[in-house]
Structure formats: structure tokens, C-alpha cells
C-alpha positions as CSV (number, residue, x, y, z in Angstrom):
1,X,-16.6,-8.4,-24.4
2,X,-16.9,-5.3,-27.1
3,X,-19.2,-2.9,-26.4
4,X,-22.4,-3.9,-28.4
5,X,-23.3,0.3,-28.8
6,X,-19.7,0.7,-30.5
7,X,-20.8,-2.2,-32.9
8,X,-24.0,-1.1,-33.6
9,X,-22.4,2.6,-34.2
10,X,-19.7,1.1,-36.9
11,X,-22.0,-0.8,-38.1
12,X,-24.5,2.0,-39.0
13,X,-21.3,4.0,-40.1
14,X,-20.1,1.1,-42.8
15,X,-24.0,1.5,-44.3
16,X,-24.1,4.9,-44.8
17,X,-20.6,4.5,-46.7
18,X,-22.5,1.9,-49.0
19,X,-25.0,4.1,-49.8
20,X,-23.0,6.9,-50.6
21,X,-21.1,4.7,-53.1
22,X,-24.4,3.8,-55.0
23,X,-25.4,7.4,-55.2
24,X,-27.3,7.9,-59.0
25,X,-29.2,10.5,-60.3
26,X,-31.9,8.7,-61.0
27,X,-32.5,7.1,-57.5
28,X,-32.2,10.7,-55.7
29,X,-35.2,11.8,-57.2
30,X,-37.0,8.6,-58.1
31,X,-40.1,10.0,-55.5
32,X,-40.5,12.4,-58.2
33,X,-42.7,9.8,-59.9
34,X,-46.1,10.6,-60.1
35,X,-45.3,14.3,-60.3
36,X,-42.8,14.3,-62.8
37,X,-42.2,12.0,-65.5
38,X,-38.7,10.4,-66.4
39,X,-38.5,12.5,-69.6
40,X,-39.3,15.5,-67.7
41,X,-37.0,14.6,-65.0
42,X,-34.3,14.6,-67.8
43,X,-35.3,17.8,-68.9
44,X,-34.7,19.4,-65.0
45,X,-31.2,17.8,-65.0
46,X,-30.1,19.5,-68.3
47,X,-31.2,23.2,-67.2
48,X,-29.5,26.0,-65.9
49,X,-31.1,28.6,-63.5
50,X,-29.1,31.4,-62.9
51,X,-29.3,32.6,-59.5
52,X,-28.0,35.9,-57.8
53,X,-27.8,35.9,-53.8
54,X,-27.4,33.4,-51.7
55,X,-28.9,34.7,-48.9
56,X,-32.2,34.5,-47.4
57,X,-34.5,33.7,-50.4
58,X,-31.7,32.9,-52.9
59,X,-29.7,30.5,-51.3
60,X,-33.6,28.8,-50.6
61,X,-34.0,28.8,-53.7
62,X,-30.8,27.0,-55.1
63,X,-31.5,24.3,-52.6
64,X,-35.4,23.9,-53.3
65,X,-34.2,24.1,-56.9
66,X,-31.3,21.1,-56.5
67,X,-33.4,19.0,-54.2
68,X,-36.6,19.3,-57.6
69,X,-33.1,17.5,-59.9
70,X,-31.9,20.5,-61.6
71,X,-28.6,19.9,-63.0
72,X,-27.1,23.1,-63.5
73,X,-26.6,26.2,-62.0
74,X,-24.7,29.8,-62.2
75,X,-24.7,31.4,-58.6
76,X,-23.6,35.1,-58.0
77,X,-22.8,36.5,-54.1
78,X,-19.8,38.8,-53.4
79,X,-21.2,38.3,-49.3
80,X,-20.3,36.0,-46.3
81,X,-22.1,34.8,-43.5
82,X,-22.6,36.7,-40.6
83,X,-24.1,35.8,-37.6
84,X,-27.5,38.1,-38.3
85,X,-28.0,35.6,-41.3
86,X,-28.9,32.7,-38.8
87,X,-32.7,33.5,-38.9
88,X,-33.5,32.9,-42.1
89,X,-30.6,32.1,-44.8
90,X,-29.9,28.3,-45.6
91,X,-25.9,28.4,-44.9
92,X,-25.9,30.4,-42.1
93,X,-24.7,28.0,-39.1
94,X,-21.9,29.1,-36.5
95,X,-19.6,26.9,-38.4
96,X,-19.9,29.1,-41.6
97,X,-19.7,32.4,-40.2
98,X,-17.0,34.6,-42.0
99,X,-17.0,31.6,-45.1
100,X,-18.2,32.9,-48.3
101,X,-21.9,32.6,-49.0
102,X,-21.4,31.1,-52.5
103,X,-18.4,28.4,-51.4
104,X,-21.1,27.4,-48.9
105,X,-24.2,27.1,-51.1
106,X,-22.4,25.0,-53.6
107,X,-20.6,22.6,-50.9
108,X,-24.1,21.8,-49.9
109,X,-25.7,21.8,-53.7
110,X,-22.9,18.9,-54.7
111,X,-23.6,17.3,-51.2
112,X,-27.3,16.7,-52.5
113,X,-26.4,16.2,-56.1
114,X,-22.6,15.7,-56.8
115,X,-23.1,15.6,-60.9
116,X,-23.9,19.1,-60.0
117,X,-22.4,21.8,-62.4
118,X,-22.1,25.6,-60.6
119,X,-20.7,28.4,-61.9
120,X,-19.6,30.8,-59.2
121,X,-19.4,34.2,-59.4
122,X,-17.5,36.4,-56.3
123,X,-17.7,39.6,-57.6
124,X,-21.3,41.8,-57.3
125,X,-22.8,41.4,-60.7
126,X,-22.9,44.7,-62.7
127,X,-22.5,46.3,-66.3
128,X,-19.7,44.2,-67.0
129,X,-19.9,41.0,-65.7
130,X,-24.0,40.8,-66.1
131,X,-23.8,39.0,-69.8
132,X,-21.4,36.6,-68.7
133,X,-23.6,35.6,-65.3
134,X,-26.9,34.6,-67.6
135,X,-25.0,32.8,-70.6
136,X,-26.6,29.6,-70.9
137,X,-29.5,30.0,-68.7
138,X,-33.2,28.7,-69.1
139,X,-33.7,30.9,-66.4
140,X,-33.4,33.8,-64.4
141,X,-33.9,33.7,-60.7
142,X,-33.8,37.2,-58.3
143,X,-32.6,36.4,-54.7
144,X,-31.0,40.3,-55.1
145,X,-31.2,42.1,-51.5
146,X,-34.3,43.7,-51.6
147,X,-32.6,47.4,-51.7
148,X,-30.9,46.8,-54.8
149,X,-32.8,47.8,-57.4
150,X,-30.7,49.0,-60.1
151,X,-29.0,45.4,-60.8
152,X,-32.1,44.1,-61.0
153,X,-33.5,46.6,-63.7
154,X,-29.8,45.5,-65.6
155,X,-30.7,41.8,-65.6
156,X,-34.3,41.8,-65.9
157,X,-34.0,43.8,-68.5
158,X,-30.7,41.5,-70.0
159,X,-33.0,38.7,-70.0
160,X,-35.6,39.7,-71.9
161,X,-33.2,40.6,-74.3
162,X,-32.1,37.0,-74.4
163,X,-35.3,35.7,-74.5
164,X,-35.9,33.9,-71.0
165,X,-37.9,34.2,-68.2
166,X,-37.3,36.6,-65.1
167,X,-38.4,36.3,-62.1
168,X,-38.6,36.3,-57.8
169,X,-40.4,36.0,-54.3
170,X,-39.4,37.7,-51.6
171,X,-40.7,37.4,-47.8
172,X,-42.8,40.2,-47.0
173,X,-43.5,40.1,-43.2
174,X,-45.2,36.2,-42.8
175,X,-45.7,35.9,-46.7
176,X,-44.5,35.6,-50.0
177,X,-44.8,37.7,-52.6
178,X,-44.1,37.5,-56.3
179,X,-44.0,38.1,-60.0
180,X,-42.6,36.2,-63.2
181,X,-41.5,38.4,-66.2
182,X,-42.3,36.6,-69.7
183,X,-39.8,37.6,-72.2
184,X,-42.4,39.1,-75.0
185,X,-44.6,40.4,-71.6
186,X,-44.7,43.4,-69.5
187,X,-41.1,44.9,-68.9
188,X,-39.7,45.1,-65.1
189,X,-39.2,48.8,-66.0
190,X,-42.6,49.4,-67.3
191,X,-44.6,47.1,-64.4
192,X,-42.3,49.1,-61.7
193,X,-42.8,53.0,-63.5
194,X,-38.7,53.0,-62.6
195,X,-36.7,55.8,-64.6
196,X,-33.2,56.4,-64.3
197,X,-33.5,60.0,-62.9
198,X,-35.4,58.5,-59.6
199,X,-33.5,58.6,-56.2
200,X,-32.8,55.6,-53.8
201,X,-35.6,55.7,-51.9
202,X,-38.5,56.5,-54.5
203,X,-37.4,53.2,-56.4
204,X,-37.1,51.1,-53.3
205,X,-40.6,52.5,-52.6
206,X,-41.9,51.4,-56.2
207,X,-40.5,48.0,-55.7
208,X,-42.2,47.5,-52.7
209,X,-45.5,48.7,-53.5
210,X,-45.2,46.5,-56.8
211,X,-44.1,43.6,-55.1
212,X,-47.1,43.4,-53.0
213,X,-50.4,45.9,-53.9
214,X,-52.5,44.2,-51.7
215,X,-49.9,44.3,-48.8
216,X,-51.5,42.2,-46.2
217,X,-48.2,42.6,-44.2
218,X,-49.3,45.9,-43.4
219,X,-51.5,44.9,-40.2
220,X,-48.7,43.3,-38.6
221,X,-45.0,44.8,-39.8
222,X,-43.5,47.5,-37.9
223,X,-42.2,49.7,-41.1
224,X,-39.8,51.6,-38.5
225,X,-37.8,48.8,-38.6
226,X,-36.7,49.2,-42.3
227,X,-33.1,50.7,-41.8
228,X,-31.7,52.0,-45.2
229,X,-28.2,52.9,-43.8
230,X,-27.5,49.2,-43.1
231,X,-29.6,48.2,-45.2
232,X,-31.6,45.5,-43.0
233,X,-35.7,45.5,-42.2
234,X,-37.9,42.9,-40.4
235,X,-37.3,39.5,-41.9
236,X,-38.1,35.7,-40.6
237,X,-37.1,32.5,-42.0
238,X,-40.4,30.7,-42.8
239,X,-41.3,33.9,-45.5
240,X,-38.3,32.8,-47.0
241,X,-39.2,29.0,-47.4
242,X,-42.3,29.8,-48.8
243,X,-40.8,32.1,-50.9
244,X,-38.7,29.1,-52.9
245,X,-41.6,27.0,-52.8
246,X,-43.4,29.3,-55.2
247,X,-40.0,29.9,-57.0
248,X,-39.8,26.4,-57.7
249,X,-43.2,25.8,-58.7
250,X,-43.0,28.7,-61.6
251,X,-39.8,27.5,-63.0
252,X,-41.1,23.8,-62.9
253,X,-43.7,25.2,-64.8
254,X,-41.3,27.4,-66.9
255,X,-38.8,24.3,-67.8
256,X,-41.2,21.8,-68.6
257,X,-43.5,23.9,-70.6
258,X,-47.1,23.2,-68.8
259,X,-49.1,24.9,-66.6
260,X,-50.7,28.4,-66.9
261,X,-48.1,31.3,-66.2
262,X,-49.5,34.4,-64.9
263,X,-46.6,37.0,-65.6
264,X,-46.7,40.5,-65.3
265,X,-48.9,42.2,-64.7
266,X,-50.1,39.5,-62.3
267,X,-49.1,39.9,-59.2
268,X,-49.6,36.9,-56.5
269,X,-49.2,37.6,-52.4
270,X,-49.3,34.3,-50.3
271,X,-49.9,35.2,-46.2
272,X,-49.3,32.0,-44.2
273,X,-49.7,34.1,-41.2
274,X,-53.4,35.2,-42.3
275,X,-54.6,32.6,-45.0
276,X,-54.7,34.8,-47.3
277,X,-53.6,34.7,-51.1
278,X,-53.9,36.6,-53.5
279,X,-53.1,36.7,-57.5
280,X,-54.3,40.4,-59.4
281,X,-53.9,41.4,-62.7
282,X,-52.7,45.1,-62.3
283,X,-53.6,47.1,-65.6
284,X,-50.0,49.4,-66.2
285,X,-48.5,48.2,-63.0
286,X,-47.3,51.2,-60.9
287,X,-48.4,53.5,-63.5
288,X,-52.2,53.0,-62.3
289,X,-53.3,56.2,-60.4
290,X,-53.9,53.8,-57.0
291,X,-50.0,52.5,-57.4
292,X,-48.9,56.0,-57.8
293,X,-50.2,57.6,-55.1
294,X,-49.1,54.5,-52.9
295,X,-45.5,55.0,-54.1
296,X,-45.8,59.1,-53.3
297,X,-47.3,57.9,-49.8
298,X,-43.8,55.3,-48.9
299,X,-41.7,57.5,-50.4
300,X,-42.9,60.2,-48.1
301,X,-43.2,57.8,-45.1
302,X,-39.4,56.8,-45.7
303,X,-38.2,59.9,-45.9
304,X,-40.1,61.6,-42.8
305,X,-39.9,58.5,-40.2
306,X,-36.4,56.7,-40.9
307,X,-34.0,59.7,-40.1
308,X,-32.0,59.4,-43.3
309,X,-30.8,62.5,-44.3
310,X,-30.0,61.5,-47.8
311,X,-31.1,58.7,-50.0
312,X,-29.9,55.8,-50.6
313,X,-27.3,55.4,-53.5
314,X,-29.3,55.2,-56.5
């Protein structure tokens, strides 16, 4: 007599191959209904987000982003997985350590949506690559490593220029924090007060500080942590899935053209940990005397209590 567990097993196993074979758009997002009409629906599988980082919140973010039915995508990470990725980025699993972060990401996009069209990019984005990256997007989404500010000032600033909406969340402790960028709005420049003749450190501070004014992460982050020689401070995994919640909810609204957007300078902090949230209209950005003076006070900080002898590269 067969065994009836090894029966039931194939039998499960021939299912799941049927399924597979009746895979269709419009069936993996039919629970959309309700939410999203079919014309809208539509809409979603015909745009392109461009992505950069596939790490903690952008790699998040491309799957939050695939799983909502959008059809296209340009995805940018030069990185691979390392084993200090497990807590909080969306590849990271012992089987993928050493594999390259965008290889992985888009195995698992076309593994939820195989009509899927990705664009990879291996190479960091910079000066001469950055125009090629954001051809055909609808939009522009920052998963950039939170250190890195300069290519973000080059493709903020690139997408205004080609008309199309900036923008990112980052995890900040337990929370989320983030700001959209309207084309004809605020500038990233202006809402940060960066300048090229700033140092490492003084526009990592000004990021920070306009990421999150009302830094409700402050009563429970240890800032010692922040390292700038390996670049690595205190992160968890849950920040980071709230962080493509809100990403996907702003360019849900961007695509389909409804709901209010509150772009810079609104500035919106989410704290799971402490129920708080918080959206602020901050009149110049960092150039407001209160944003200055916290910049000075990081800067200062960084400099004084994380032993680095130099700044970071600017």
C-alpha cells in the first residue's frame, strides 16, 4: 500500500503547478477592488518607478511597490548581501549572502509578477550614468544609504528637471520619516540649506535634522552608535516596513492623480514605537533659525563624540 502522506504531498505539489500556469495579471491583484479601480489598476501596470538601493528601505519598497501591480521598474545597487543585512533588508537570507542585491530583488519582483519589466543597473549611479537611470520614469524613489548625500542632491535635483516627483522614507529608530519633492515645489537643495562647499558630516547633519524636525527617536536612539567610517548606525527591520508603506501610499497617490500631496516643506514622522505622528509645514526648511542651530548642534555632536578625525568624503 502507498503511503497516503506521499499522495497527499504530490498531490498538493501537481496543484500548485496548475496554478502557476494560470498566473494573469489581472487575478494577482483582483483584491485590489474596492481600493483601486480596474482603470487605475491599468494605470499602476504601465508605470515606472525608479528605484536606487536595494537595501533596507529600497528593496522594501520595490516589493511593496510590485505587490500594489506596478509594472515597471529601473533598480540601481552596485552592493551584495552581507550577513549584517539580515535584520532589516528584504533579500537578505543565508542563501543570498555574497549574491548581488539587484539580481536578488528582481528574481523575487518577476516571482510575484513575471510580466514584470526591470532595468538593472550595477554600477553606483553618478554624473554619468544618472540621466540614463530615470529615463522613462513617473517616478523617483530614494532607498540611497542614508550617508550619501551628494547623489541624492544629483537626482533630486535631475528630476525636477524632468518634471517628476522625488521622494523617500527612511527608518529613524522605531519610525518613519519622510518627505515628497513636487517638481514646480521646494527644491531638495533649498528644503536641506546644502551647498557644495559643506563637508561630509555637516550635510549628513542637515539631512538628518530635515528628515525628521520633530525627532521623536531622540528619547530612545543611542546616537553613539552612528559609525561614519563604516558607515552603519542603529537600524531595525520594522522602521523599514513602515517606511514602504508610506512610500507606497504617496506614489499611489502620485500615479493615479488623487489625494492631497503634502510636499516640501511638509515634513511627516510616523513613531510606531510611541504613537506618535506627525506632518509640519516647515517655512524655509533648514534655513529656519531653529533648523540651523539644530544642524550646528549634530554637526558639533558628530564631530566631538564619534572619534573621526576627518570627515566623511563629501
Amino acid at each position: 500500500m502507498s503511503n497516503p502522506v506521499i499522495e497527499k504531498a504530490d498531490c498538493i505539489d501537481v496543484d500548485k503547478s496548475a496554478k502557476q500556469d494560470d498566473w494573469s495579471y489581472a487575478g494577482a491583484f483582483v483584491r485590489h477592488r474596492g481600493l483601486i479601480s480596474v482603470q487605475e489598476q491599468e494605470v499602476l501596470r504601465n508605470s515606472r518607478v525608479s528605484i536606487v538601493g536595494m537595501g533596507g528601505v529600497g528593496g522594501v519598497d520595490l516589493i511593496t511597490l510590485a505587490r500594489l501591480g506596478v509594472g515597471h521598474f529601473t533598480i540601481a545597487d552596485p552592493d551584495r548581501f552581507d550577513v549584517s543585512n539580515t535584520n532589516r533588508q528584504y533579500g537578505a537570507m543565508k542563501t543570498t549572502i555574497g549574491q548581488s542585491k539587484v539580481e536578488v530583488m528582481s528574481d523575487i519582483v518577476r516571482q510575484i509578477n513575471p510580466e514584470a519589466d526591470i532595468r538593472i543597473f550595477r554600477d553606483p549611479i553618478g554624473p554619468d550614468n544618472a540621466k540614463d537611470f530615470l529615463e522613462g520614469a513617473d517616478v523617483f524613489v530614494d532607498g540611497i544609504d542614508a550617508f550619501e548625500i551628494d547623489v541624492r542632491r544629483l537626482l533630486y535635483g535631475m528630476a525636477a528637471e524632468r518634471g517628476i516627483y522625488a521622494l523617500g522614507a527612511g527608518p529613524v529608530g522605531f519610525s518613519t520619516v519622510w518627505i515628497v519633492f513636487d517638481p514646480k515645489g521646494m527644491s531638495f537643495d533649498r528644503y536641506f540649506n546644502l551647498s557644495d562647499s559643506m563637508d561630509g558630516i555637516q550635510k549628513f547633519a542637515s539631512y538628518i535634522v530635515g528628515m525628521a524636525p520633530k525627532a521623536t527617536h531622540r528619547k530612545y536612539i543611542d546616537m553613539s552608535e552612528i559609525d561614519f567610517n563604516s558607515r552603519a548606525g542603529p537600524s531595525v527591520g520594522l522602521a523599514c516596513q513602515l517606511a514602504s508603506g508610506v512610500v507606497a501610499a504617496e506614489v499611489t497617490k502620485i500615479l493615479l492623480g488623487r489625494g492631497l500631496i503634502y510636499s516640501a516643506p511638509y515634513y511627516h514622522q510616523f513613531d510606531a514605537y510611541l504613537g506618535k505622528f506627525y506632518r509640519k509645514r516647515l517655512i524655509g526648511g533648514n534655513r529656519h533659525p531653529i533648523q540651523k542651530l539644530k544642524c550646528w548642534g549634530l554637526s558639533r555632536f558628530l564631530r566631538n563624540h564619534l572619534g573621526n578625525a576627518s570627515s566623511p568624503s563629501s
